[in-house]
VODOSE-372216 format. One record per residue (C-alpha): x, y, z; residue in three letters. Coordinates in steps of 0.25 Angstrom, whole numbers, padded with zeros to 4 digits, always signed. Layout:
N
XYZAla/...
end
This chain:
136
-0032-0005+0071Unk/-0017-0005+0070Unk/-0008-0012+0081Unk/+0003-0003+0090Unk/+0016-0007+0090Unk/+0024-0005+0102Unk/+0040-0005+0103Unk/+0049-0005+0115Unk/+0063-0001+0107Unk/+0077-0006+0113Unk/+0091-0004+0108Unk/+0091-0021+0105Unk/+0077-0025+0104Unk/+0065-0019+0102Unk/+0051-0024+0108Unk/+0036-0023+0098Unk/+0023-0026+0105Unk/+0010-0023+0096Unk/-0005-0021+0100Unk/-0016-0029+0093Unk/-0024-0022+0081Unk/-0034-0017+0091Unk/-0023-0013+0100Unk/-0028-0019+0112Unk/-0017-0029+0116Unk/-0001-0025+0115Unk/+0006-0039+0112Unk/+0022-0041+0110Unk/+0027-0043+0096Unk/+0041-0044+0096Unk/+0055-0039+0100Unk/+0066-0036+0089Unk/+0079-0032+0089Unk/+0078-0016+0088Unk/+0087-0015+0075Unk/+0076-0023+0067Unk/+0064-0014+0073Unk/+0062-0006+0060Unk/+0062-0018+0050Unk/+0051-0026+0061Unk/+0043-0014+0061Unk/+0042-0014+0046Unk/+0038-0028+0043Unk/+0027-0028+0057Unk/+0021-0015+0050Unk/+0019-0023+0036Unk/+0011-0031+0044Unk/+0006-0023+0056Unk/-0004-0012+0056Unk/+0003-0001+0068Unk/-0004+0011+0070Unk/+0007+0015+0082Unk/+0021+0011+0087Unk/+0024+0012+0101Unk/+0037+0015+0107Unk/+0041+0014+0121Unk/+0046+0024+0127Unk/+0056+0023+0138Unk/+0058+0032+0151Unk/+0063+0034+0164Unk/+0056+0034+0175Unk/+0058+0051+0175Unk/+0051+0051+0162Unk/+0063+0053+0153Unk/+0068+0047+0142Unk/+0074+0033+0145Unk/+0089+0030+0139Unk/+0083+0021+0129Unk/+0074+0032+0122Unk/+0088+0037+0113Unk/+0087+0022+0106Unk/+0071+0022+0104Unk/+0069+0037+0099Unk/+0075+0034+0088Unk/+0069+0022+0086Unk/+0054+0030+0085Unk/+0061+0040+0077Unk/+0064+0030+0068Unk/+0050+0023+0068Unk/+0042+0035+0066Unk/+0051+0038+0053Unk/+0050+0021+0049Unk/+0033+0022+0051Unk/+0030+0035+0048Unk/+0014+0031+0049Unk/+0014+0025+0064Unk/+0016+0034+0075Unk/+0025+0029+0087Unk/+0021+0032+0102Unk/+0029+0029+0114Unk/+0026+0024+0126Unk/+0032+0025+0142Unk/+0040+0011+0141Unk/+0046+0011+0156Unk/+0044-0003+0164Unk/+0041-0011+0151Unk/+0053-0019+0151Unk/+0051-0022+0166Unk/+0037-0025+0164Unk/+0040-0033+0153Unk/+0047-0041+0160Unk/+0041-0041+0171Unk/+0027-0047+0163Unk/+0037-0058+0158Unk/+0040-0062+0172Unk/+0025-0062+0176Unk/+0021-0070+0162Unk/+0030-0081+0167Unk/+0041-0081+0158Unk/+0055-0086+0164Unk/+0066-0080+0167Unk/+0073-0083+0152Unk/+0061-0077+0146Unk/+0061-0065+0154Unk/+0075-0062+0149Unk/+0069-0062+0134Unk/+0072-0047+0131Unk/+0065-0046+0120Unk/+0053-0052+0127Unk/+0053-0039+0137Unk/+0055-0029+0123Unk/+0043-0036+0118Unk/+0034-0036+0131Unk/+0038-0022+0133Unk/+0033-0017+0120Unk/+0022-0023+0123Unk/+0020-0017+0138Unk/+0023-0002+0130Unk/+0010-0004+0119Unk/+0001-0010+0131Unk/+0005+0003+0138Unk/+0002+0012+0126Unk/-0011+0004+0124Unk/-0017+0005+0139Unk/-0014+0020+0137Unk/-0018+0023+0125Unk/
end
């Protein structure tokens, strides 16, 4: 089997969690800056086999479209045109961030740790392809 590779895009840095072969467990692999998204994608594919990208999808609490959604549109326009082979869905990314930082507070880390932004893009990602894999 192929891994899924999940991605909370933002205007500076962009958060990649992947599952497992088996794709069993979602894990974090990274955050980079977003303008370098395209170029990291590339090189993880040479080496990767990703059967399916996973793109948060920010809302309201009304359901509508969140302010954010005119930056990452784009973005999976962009990403379907780039990877023409692997299909891209997206996944209901309210309370991520929150919840990411709230599992960094309840894993111990200090205060200075917590303030990691990256850390949270990261352990978001992650939260969105645990969530598309426990309701899949």
């Amino acid at each position: 089997m192929a891994r899924i590779l999940a991605i909370d895009y933002g205007e500076k840095r962009t958060g990649i969690a992947v599952t497992d072969e088996l794709q069993i467990i979602a894990s974090g692999l990274t955050t980079i800056a977003t303008k370098n998204i395209f170029s990291f994608l590339t090189e993880y594919l040479k080496s990767e086999n990703v059967e399916l990208f996973i793109v948060g999808e920010p809302k309201q609490m009304n359901n509508k479209e969140s302010e954010s959604e005119q930056f990452i549109k784009p973005f999976v326009e962009k990403l379907s045109l780039t990877f023409p082979k692997i299909p891209i869905k997206r996944i209901d990314e309210r309370f991520t961030s929150k919840m990411a930082f709230q599992s960094m507070i309840d894993s111990g880390l200090k205060k200075k740790q917590r303030q990691n932004k990256a850390l949270i893009d990261e352990i978001s990602a992650t939260l969105i392809l645990q969530s598309y894999l426990y309701n899949k």
